[in-house]
N, C-alpha and C positions, 0 to 999 in steps of 0.2 A: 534344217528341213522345214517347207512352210508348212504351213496348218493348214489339213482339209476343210473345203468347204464344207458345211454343216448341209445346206441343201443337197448335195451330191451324195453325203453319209444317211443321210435320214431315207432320201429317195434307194438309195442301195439299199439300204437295210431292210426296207418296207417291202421290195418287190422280195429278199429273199423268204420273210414271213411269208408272204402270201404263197409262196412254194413249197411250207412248211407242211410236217404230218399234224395228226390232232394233237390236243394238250395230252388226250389219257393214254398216248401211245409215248410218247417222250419224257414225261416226266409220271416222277410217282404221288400218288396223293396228299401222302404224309411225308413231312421235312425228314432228313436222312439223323437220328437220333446223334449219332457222335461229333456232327458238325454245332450241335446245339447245347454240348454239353451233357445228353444224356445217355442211359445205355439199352431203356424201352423207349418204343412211338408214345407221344402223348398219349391220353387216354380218352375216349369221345366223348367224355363230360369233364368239364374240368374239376381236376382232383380239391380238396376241401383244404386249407392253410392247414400245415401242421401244427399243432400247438408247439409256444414257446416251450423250449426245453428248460433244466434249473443252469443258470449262468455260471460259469468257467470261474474256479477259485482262482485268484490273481495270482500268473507265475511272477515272482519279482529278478529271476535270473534276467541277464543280461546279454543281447546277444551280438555276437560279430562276425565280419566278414574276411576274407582276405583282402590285403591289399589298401587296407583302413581302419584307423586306431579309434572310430566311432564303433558306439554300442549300444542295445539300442533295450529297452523291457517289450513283450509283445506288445501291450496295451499301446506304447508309444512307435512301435510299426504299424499298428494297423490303427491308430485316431483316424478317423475320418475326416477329420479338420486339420491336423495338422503329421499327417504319415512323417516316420523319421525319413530323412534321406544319409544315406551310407554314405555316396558319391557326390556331396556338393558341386567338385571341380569338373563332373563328366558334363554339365548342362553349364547356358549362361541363367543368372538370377531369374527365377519364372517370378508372374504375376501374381498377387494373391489371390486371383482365381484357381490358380494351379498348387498353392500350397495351402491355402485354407479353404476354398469353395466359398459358401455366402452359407452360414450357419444362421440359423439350424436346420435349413433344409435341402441345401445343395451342397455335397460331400466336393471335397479337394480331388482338383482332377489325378495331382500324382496321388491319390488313393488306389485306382484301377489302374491308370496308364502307365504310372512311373513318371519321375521328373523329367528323364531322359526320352520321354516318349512312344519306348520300346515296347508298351502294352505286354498282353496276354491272350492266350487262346479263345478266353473266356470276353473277352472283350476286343479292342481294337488299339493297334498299335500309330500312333499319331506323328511319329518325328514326319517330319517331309511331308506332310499331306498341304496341297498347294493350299493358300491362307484363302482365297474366295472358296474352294473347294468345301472346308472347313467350316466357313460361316454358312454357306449353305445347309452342308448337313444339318448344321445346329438348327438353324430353321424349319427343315425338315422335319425334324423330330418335335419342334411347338407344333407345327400344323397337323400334326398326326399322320405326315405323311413316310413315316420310318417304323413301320412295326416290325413286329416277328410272325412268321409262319407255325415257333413252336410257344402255345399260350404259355407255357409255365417257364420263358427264358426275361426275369424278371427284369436282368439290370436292362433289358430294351425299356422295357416302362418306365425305369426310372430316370434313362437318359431322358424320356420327352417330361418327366418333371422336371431335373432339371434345366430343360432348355427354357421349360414357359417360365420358372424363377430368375434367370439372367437377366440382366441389362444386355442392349448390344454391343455397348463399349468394355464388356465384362467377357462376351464371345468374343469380340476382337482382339483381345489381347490373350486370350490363349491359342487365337489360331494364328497371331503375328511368333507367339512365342515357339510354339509347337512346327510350324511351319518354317521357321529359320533355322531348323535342323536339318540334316542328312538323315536318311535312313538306312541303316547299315545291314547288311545279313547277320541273321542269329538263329536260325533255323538251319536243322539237318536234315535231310531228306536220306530214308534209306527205307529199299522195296525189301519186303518181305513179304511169308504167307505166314511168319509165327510171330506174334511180342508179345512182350510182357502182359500179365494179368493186371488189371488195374481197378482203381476204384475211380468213383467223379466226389469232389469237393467242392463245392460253391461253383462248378459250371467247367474244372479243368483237372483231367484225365491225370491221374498220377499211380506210378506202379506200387503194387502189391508186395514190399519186403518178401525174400521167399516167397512170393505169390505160383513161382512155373510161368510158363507160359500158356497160350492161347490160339485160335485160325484171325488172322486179321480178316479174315473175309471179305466183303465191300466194302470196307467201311479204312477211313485216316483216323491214325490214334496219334495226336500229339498232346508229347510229354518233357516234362522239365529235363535237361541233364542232371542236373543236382535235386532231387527231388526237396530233401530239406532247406535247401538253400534257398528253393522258390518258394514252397509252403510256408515255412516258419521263419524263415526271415524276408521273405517277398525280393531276394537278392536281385537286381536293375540291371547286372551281367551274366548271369546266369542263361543259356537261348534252352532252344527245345528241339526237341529231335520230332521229327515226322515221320511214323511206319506208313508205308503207301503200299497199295498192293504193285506186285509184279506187274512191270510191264507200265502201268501206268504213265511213269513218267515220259516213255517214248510215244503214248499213245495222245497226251495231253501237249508235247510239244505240235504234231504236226495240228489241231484243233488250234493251236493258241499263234501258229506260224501262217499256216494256210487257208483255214476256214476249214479245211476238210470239205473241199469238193462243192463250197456252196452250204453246209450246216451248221455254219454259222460265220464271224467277221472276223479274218486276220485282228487280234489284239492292238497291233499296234497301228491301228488305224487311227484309235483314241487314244492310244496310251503310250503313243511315243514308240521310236525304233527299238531303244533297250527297255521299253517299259516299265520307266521311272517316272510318266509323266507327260502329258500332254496337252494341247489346248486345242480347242475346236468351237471356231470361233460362232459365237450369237450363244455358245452353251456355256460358255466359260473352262475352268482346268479338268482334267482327268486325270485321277491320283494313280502317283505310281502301286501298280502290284506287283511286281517283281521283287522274290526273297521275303513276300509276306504269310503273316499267318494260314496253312491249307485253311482252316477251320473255319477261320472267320473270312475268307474268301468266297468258301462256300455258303456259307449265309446266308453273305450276297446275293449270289448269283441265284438261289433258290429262292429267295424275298419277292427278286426281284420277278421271279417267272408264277411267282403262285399271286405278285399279286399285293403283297405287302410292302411292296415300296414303290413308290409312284412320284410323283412331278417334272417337270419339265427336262432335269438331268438325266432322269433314270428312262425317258421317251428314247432316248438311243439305244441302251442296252434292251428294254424290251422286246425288241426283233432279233438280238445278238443271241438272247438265251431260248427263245420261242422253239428251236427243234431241239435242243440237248434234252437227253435223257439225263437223269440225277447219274447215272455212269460216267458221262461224258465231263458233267461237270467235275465230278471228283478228279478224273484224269488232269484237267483244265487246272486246279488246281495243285494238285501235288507237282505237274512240271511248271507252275509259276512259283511256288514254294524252293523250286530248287534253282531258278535261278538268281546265279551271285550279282551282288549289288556291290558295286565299287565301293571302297571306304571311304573318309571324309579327306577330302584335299588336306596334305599337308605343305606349312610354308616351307619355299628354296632351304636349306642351309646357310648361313654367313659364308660369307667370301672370305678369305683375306684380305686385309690391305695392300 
């Protein structure tokens, strides 16, 4: 399929802004609390550091997964420098950007993402993201051009530390590495109006033992299948289920197929027929979303409309999100969350002689 011209997409997109209603009628003022990890709006001064708590007595137990005779102590799951990995064989050899970061002050990317690339709610999941794509962002975020909408969503801050710490031959080889993967489905999509009670832990929604349940109201709650298995051991197979409200998903497929009427731009303008990906040429690639995290989808696309995420990439999407209400986008969401992503080619079988 060729790649749209970029003048025809920018000149569309711009005449439909201009048809657009105002900003305070479409969008809310404050980020949507569950896509950022928390469970109140920020607060209109920003809250004070919490004091250091007294540090965790070393558990020396040892832990494991299924499926692998490695084991791991927490301190050596969660080193910042050097995270265990469970799965050596699921990834090829990363870079030591990716298993040690550049110490002391830029953490090992598989600390958040995973070796495998599969990320977390709380952050971003990386396999398949096109490799200029990639370096881009990383750029983005030294120029300051990658914030957050919510002040207290810390690791955005610390991505753009880390980016200004890199070399670029230190970005390029996690985005050659990370980018020479597939991106597989690991998210479940299921509507409801009740789930689980939950807590927030470092930025990612996790149910309440016995907790009962709760109204999902407007709001996506994504959470671990195994909740232990993603907490305490950070398991790299383990996916997450997404509660979406009713309805949404059929509400979010015709926005994400059609534009809905002109409010905004058929998805896969940019982003490819199955939206796994696209190029659009003078702008460079568009990452696939398809089968990605609701959460940090949303982010996105609320950054990008209030305003905190800007340069020359993000001049596309600025007109795309311009009339969506934070509704719309949730919806936008939860039905790209549910759809399936092909798995990764497998080779013929042997023939016979």
């Amino acid at each position: 399929m060729p790649a749209p011209r970029p003048v025809l997409v920018v000149l569309g997109l711009a005449a439909m802004a201009a048809g657009g209603t105002d900003a305070a009628e479409t969008a809310a003022s404050t980020p949507p609390p569950w896509a950022y990890g928390f469970q109140t709006p920020p607060p209109s001064t920003p809250p004070e550091p919490a004091p250091a708590g007294p540090a965790a007595a070393p558990d020396p137990r040892r832990y494991g997964l299924p499926g692998t005779a490695r084991s791991f102590t927490r301190a050596e799951i969660t080193d910042i420098f050097n995270p265990a990995d469970f799965y050596p064989e699921d990834h090829p050899p990363p870079p030591p950007v990716v298993t040690h970061g550049k110490p002391p002050t830029v953490w090992a990317c598989a600390r958040c993402h995973y070796a495998n690339g599969k990320g977390r709610p709380e952050n971003a999941g990386l396999a398949g993201l096109p490799v200029d794509y990639f370096v881009a962002q990383l750029q983005a975020f030294r120029r300051g051009d990658r914030t957050s909408s919510d002040p207290r969503k810390a690791n955005t801050r610390m991505m753009t530390d880390y980016a200004r710490g890199l070399a670029d031959e230190e970005i390029q080889a996690a985005a050659d590495y990370y980018g020479a993967m597939r991106w597989t489905s690991w998210i479940r999509v299921v509507e409801c109006d009740r789930v689980p009670r939950t807590q927030v832990s470092a930025g990612m929604y996790l149910q309440i033992p016995d907790g009962g349940d709760e109204p999902l109201g407007d709001r996506i709650i994504e959470v671990p299948e195994e909740p232990e298995a993603v907490e305490i051991m950070r398991s790299p197979r383990v996916g997450f289920i997404a509660y979406v409200p009713v309805g949404s998903v059929r509400r979010g497929s015709e926005l994400v197929k059609t534009g809905a009427a002109g409010r905004t731009v058929a998805c896969a303008t940019c982003h490819g027929p199955d939206l796994n990906g696209g190029t659009i040429l003078g702008f460079g690639s568009a990452p696939g979303i398809a089968g990605r995290s609701p959460s940090y989808l949303m982010r996105q696309l609320y950054d990008i409309r209030s305003g905190h995420r800007t340069g020359l990439r993000v001049l596309l999407m600025q007109p795309v999100v311009a009339q969506l209400s934070v509704s719309d986008m949730r919806d936008i969401v939860a039905y790209l969350a549910s759809v399936p992503v092909p798995p990764p080619l497998t080779p013929p079988a042997p023939t016979a002689p």
